[in-house]
C-alpha positions in Angstrom: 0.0 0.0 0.0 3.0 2.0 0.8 4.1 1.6 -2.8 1.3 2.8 -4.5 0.0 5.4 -2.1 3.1 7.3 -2.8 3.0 7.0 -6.5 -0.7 8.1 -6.4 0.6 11.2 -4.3 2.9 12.3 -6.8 0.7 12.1 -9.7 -2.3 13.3 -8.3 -3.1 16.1 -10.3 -2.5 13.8 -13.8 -5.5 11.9 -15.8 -4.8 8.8 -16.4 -4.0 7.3 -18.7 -0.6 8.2 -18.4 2.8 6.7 -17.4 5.9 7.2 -15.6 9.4 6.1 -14.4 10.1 6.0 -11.2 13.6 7.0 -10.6 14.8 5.2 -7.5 14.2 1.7 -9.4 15.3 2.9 -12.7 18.8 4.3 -11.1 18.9 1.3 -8.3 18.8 -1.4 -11.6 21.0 1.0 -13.8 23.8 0.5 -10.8 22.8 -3.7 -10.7 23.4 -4.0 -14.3 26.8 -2.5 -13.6 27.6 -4.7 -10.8 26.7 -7.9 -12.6 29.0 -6.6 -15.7 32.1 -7.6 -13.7 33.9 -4.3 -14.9 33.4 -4.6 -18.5 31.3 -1.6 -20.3 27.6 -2.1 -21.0 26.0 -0.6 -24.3 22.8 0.0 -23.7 20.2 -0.9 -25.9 18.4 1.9 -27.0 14.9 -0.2 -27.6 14.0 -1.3 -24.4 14.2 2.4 -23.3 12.9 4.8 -26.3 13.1 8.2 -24.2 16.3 10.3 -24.9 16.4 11.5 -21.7 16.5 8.3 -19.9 19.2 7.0 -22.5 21.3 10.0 -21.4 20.8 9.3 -17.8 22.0 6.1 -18.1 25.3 7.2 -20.2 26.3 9.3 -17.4 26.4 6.7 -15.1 29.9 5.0 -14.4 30.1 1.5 -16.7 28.1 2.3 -19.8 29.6 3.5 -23.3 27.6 3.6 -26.5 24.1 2.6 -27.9 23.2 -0.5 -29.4 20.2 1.4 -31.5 17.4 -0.9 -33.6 17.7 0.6 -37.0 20.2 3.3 -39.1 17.1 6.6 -38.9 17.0 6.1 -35.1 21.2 6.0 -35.0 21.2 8.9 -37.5 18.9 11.0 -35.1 20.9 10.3 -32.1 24.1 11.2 -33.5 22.6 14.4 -35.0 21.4 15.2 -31.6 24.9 14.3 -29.6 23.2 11.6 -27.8 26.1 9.2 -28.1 29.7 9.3 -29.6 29.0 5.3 -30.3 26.3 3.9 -32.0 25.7 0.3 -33.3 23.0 -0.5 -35.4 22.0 -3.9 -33.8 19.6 -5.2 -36.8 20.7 -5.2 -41.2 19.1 -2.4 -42.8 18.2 -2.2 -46.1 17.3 1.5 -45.9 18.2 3.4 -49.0 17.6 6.9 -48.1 19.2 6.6 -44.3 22.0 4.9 -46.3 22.7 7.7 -48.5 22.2 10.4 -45.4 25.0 8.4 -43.4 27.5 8.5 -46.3 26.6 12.3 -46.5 26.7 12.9 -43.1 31.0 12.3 -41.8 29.9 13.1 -38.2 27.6 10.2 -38.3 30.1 8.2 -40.3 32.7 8.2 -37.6 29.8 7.8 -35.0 27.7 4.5 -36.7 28.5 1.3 -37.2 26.5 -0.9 -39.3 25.6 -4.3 -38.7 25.9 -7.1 -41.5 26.3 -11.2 -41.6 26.6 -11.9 -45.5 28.0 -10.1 -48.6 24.8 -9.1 -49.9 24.9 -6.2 -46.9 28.0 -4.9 -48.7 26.3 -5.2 -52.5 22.9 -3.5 -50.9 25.0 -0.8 -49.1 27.2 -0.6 -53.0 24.2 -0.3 -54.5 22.3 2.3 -52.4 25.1 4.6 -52.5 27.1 3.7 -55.7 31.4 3.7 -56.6 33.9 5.0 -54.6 31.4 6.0 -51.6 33.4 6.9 -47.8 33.8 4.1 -45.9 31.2 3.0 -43.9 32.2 1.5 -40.6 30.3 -2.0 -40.0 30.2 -5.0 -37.3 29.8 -8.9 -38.5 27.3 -10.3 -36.5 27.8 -14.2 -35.5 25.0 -16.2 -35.0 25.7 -17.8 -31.0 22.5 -20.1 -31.1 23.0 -23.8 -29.7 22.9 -26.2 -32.6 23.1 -29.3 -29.9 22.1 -31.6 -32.8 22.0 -31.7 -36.8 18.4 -30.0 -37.4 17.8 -28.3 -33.9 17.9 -25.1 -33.3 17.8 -23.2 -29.7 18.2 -19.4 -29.8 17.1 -16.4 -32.2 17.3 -16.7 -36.1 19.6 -14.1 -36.9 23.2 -14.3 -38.8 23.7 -17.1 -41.1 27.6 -17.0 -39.8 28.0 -19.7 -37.2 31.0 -20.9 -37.3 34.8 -19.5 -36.7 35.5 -20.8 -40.8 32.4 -19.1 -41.5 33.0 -15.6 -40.1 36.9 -15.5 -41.2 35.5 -15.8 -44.4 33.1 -12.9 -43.9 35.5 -10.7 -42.6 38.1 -11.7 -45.4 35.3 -10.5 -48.1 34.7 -7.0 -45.6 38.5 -6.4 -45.7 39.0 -6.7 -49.1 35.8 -4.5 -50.3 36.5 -0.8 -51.2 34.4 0.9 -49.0 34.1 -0.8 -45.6 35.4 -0.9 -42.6 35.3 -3.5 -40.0 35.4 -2.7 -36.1 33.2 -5.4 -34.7 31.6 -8.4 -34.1 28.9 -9.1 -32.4 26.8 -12.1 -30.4 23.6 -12.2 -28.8 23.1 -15.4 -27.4 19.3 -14.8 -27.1 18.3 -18.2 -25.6 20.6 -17.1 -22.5 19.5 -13.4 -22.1 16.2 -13.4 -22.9 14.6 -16.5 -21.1 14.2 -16.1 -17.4 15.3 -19.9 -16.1 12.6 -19.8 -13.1 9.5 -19.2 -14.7 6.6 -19.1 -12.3 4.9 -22.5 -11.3 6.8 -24.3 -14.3 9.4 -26.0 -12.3 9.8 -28.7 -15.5 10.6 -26.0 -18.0 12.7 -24.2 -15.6 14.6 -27.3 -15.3 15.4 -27.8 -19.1 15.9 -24.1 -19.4 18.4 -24.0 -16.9 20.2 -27.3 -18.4 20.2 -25.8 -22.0 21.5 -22.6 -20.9 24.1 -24.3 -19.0 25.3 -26.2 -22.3 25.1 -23.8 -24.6 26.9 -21.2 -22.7 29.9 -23.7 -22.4 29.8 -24.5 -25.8 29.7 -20.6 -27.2 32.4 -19.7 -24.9 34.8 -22.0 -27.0 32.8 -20.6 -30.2 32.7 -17.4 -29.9 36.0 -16.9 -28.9 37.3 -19.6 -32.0 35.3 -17.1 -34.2 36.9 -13.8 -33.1 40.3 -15.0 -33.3 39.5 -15.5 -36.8 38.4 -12.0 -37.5 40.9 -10.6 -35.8 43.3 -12.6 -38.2 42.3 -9.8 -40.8 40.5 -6.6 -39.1 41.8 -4.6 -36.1 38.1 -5.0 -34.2 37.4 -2.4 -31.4 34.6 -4.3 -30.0 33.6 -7.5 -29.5 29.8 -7.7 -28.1 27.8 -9.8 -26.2 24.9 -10.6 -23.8 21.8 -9.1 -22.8 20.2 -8.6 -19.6 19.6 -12.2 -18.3 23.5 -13.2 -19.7 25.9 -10.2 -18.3 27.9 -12.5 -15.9 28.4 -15.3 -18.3 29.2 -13.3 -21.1 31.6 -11.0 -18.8 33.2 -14.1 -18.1 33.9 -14.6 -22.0 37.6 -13.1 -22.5 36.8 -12.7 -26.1 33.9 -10.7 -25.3 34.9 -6.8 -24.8 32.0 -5.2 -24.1 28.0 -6.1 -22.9 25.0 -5.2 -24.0 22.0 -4.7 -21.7 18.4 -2.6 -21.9 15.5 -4.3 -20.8 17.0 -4.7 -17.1 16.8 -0.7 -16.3 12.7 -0.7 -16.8 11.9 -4.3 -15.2 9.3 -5.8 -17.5 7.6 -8.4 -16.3 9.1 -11.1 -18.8 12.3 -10.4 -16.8 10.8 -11.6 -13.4 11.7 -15.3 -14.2 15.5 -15.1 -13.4 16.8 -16.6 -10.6 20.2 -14.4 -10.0 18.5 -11.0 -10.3 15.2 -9.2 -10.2 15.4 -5.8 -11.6 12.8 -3.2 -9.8 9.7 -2.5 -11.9 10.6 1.2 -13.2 8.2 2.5 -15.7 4.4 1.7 -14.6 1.6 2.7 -16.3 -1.8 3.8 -14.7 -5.4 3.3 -15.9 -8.7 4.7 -14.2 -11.8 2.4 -13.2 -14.5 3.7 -15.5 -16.6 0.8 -14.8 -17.9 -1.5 -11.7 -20.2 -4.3 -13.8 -20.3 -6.6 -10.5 -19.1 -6.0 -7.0 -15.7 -8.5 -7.9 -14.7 -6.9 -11.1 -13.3 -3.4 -12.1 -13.2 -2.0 -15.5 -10.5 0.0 -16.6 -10.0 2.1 -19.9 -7.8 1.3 -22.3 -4.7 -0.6 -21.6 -4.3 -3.3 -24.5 -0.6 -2.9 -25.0 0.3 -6.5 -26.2 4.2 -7.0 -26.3 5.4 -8.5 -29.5 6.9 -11.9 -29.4 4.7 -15.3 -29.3 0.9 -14.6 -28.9 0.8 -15.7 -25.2 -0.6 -14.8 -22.0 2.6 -13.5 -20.6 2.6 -10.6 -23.5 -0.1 -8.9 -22.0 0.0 -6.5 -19.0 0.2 -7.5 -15.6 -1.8 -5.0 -13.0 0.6 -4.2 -10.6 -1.2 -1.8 -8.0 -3.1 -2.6 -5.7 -2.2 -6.2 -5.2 -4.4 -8.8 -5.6 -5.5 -8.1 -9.3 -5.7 -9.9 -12.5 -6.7 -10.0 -15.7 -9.9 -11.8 -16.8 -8.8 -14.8 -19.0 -11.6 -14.6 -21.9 -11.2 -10.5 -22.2 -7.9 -10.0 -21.4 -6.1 -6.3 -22.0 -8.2 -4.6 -24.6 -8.4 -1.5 -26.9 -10.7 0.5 -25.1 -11.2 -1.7 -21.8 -9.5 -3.5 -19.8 -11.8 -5.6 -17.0 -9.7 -6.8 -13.1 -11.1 -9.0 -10.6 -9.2 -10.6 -7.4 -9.7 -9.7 -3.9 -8.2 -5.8 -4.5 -10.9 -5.6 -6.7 -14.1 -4.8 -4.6 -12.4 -1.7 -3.6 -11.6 0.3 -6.3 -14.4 2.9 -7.0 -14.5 5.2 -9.9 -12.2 7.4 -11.0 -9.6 5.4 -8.8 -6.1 4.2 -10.6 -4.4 1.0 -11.1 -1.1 0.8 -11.8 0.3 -1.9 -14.5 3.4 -3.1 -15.9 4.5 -4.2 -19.2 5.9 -7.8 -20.6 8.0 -5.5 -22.3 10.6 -2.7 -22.0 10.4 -0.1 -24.7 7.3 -1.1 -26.0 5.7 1.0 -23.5 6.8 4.1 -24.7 5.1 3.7 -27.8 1.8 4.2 -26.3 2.4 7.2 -24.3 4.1 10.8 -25.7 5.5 10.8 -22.2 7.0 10.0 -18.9 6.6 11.5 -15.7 9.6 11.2 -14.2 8.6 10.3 -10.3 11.4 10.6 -7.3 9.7 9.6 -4.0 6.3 11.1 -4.1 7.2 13.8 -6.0 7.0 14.4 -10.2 10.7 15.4 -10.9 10.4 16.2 -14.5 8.4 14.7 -17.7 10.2 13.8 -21.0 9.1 12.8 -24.0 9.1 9.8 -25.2 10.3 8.9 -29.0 6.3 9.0 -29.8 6.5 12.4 -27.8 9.3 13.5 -30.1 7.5 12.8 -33.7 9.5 9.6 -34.0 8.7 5.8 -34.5 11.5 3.7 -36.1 9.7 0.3 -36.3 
């Protein structure tokens, strides 16, 4: 009660909908992820986060360097606005026009790095800009899923370049193309960083996930660093990435991984609540008002269906967080323009009154709200915008 009476003190004179961070728990995980790094830098990943001022809050802090940003437009705008001396692209593009304004652009050229895992990156980027264009400074991106057998697969489908042949190869064919410059590999073990090994009442799957996470982390380790070595054989690299949230002490403990990569851990989405070694603190919350009382044991609530991306289960929806005791119904779930509650919190919420929620997700929140109200104790600090806020959706 504590909790939420002092959130609903400091946003008292707000309508809801609206959302906000709450700065003790964003700062408090933002000095966790640091911890858990083991002294090497973190880059944080601009997606899970989608509020400038937030991503510059966290680069001021002792143990992060550089954004790992989701496509070439969003890197291009950061660099234009001094966000970041260091920004990775994380995903291929294959966009023309943000192409040819990066080649135009030598600020951003020295800034961005590109991400490819096949020569067709370098013909698309030859094509998009034509002969003799500046160098443009790229990363190969090795695919670090567990291949435990011949036809199974355990991790994200991402680079086709698995193996250490496989990326000397790759960066051979970089080297040797007018035009390109390569600084760095990276390797996001997904099926380590992104699945929480002690999901909630599944004690089976946790098991398995916790035995294939075991394995394949022994087998990249071995990988991974095979697969630099090889690169570095031809390109002077100045970063090797890895990791995610859910992997930074395993990764850390790679030697052949320089740097880590971590986002989703300073908001505390609820699809990071199934980790055993750490539990970031829920720091961006989002409030919805009871507009409805249909029966004494269920609440209505406008708005709120902000589905994560991902598989199309229940865990993507939101969770209500505030007051305790509240879920949502299974046949209506979190909808466009209601969202019903029941559970024993429920028979006390009137109209007008606000329950707080969280999202499976980290950034994905700030696509439905222009802003955040940026909340120290009981107390609204400041309020930012968000990307939305700023005219800008990159995907």
């Amino acid at each position: 009660m504590q909790h939420r009476t002092r959130l609903d003190a400091a946003t008292k004179g707000l309508e809801a909908p609206f959302a906000i961070v709450d700065l003790d728990a964003f700062d408090h995980n933002a000095a966790d992820l640091v911890r858990r790094a083991g002294g090497k830098p973190i880059r944080v990943a601009s997606k899970s986060v989608r509020v400038r001022a937030l991503v510059e809050r966290v680069l001021a802090h002792p143990g992060y360097a550089g954004l790992m940003c989701f496509s070439l437009p969003e890197a291009l705008w950061l660099s234009d606005r001094d966000t970041a001396e260091d920004l990775l692209v994380a995903y291929p593009t294959v966009d023309h026009t943000a192409l040819r304004e990066l080649a135009a652009d030598p600020k951003a050229r020295r800034r961005v790095t590109i991400m490819v895992d096949s020569t067709a990156h370098l013909d698309l980027v030859d094509a998009a800009l034509g002969p003799d264009h500046p160098d443009i400074r790229v990363c190969l991106e090795l695919d670090v899923s567990w291949r435990p057998a011949p036809g199974l697969h355990v991790g994200p489908r991402r680079s086709p370049v698995h193996t250490a042949a496989q990326a000397g190869r790759l960066a051979r064919a970089v080297v040797a193309r007018p035009g390109f410059a390569l600084v760095g590999v990276m390797a996001y073990e997904g099926q380590i960083a992104g699945l929480g090994d002690a999901p909630p009442g599944r004690p089976l799957r946790a098991a398995a996930l916790r035995w294939m996470q075991r394995h394949s982390a022994r087998e990249l380790v071995e990988r991974r660093t095979a697969a630099v070595a090889a690169v570095r054989a031809v390109a002077d690299l100045e970063f090797v990435n890895g990791g995610g949230t859910g992997s930074l002490e395993s990764t850390a403990a790679d030697p052949s991984v320089t740097e880590l990569a971590a986002g989703s851990g300073l908001i505390g989405p609820t699809l990071f609540d199934g980790y055993r070694h750490f539990r970031p603190q829920p720091a961006v919350l989002f409030a919805l008002p009871v507009v409805r009382r249909p029966t004494k044991t269920v609440a209505t609530l406008f708005s709120g269906g902000y589905v994560a991306s991902g598989t199309a289960t229940a865990d993507r929806q939101p969770t209500p967080y505030l007051p305790h005791g509240l879920k949502l119904l299974p046949l209506e779930g979190a909808g466009e323009v209601q969202t019903p509650v029941t559970g024993k919190a429920a028979a006390g919420l009137a109209l007008g009154d606000r329950v707080w929620l969280r999202h499976a997700k980290a950034g994905e929140s700030a696509e439905r709200f222009t802003h955040y109200h940026l909340v120290r104790g009981d107390v609204v600090e400041d309020v930012v915008p968000t990307y939305r806020g700023e005219g800008r959706c990159f995907g």
